[in-house]
Structure formats: C-alpha cells, structure tokens
N, C-alpha and C positions, 0 to 999 in steps of 0.2 A: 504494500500500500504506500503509496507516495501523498506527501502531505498539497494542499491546494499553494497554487501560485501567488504569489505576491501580485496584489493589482490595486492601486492606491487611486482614490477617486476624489478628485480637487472640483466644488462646485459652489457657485458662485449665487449667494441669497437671492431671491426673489426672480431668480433665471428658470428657464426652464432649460434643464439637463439633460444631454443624451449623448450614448457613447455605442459607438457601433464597436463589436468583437466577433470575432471567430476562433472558435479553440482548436487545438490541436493536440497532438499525441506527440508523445517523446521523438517519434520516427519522423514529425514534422505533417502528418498527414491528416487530413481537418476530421472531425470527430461526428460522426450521423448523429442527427438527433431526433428522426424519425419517429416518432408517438410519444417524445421525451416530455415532461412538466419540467418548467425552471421555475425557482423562486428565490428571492434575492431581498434579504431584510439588511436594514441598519438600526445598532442599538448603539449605547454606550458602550458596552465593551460584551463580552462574551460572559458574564454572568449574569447582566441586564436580563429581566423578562418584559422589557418596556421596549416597543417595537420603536424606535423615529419615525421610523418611515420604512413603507415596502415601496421597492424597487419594480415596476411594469416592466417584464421583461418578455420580448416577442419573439418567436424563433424564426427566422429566412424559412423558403423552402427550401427542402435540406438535399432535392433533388440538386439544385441549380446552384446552393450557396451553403454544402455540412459544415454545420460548427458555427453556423450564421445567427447572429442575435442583435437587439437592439435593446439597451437597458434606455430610461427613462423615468423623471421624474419633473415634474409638473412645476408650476412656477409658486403657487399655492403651495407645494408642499417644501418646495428649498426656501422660502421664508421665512419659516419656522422650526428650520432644522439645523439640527447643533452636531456640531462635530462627533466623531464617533467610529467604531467598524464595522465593518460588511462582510459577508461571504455570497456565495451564488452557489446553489445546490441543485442538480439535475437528476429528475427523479424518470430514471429510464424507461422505456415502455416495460419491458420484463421486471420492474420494479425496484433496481438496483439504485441507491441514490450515491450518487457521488458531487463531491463537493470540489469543484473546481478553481475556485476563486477567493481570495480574500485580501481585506484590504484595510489601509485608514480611509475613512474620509474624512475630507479636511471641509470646511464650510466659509468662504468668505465673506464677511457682513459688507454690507450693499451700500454704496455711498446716496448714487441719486433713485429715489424713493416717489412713487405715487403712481 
C-alpha cells in the first residue's frame, strides 16, 4: 500500500475555485475510473469531525480522458473557508476505496469585497 500524494491547494476567498487533474499510476499511465464515486472533504486537520467544506468533484469521460476530474468549489463556499486539509478518496466500482490525494489548503483573505 502506498501512502496518497502530496497535492496542496492555495485558494483564494470569495473566488470560485477549480483545478483540473488527472491521476496516474507509478508506470505513468492514467488511472480508469469507470463507475468510480470520488469524494473530496476539507477539515481542520485529520481529527476534525467538522466538515469546511466538501469538494464537487466531477469525473471526464474516462473513455476519452482516465484519471480525468474537475474539483470545484463555489465562490459562497471559499468565503467562509478557513484554512485546513484535504484528501480525495475514490470509491471504485468493485468497491475498493483508495485515497489518492492529500493536501494543505491554504485560504487567502480577499482584499476587494462586494
């Protein structure tokens, strides 16, 4: 078992957030995620049971683009969101969950406002 990648996420208050990725496998070769569920939370840290925020996470078609995904968050919810960490976990079709990602997020407070 190999531990999830470092993947640090810097976003910017009152913005709306999005980062496009594709994963891959040690061999370099992108990852199916064909009937996969992803879910993608940030807390304070890894004992927190207090969500910040969940991460909308969309997957490409995995025909045209495996390992294709768009995370996403909304301008509403990086307003009110405080720094903290994240993972991203893929809950495979055959049930297997693996956890690919983790990270800080860092949150920049917003100068011009309204």
């Amino acid at each position: 078992m190999s531990l999830p990648a470092q993947y640090d996420l810097d976003v910017y208050q009152g913005d709306t957030f999005t980062r496009y990725i594709r994963l891959k496998r040690r061999d370099l070769t992108y990852i199916d995620l064909t009937g996969a569920t992803p879910k993608a939370e940030i807390r304070t840290d890894e004992a927190s049971s207090t969500v910040l925020a969940t991460i909308a996470v969309t997957l490409d078609n995995q025909t045209t683009s495996p390992g294709g995904m768009t995370l996403l968050l909304t301008a509403t919810q990086t307003t009110t969101l405080s720094s903290g960490k994240w993972d991203l976990q893929i809950r495979a079709a055959d049930t297997t969950t693996t956890t690919y990602l983790r990270g800080l997020v860092t949150v920049y407070k917003e100068i011009t406002r309204g």
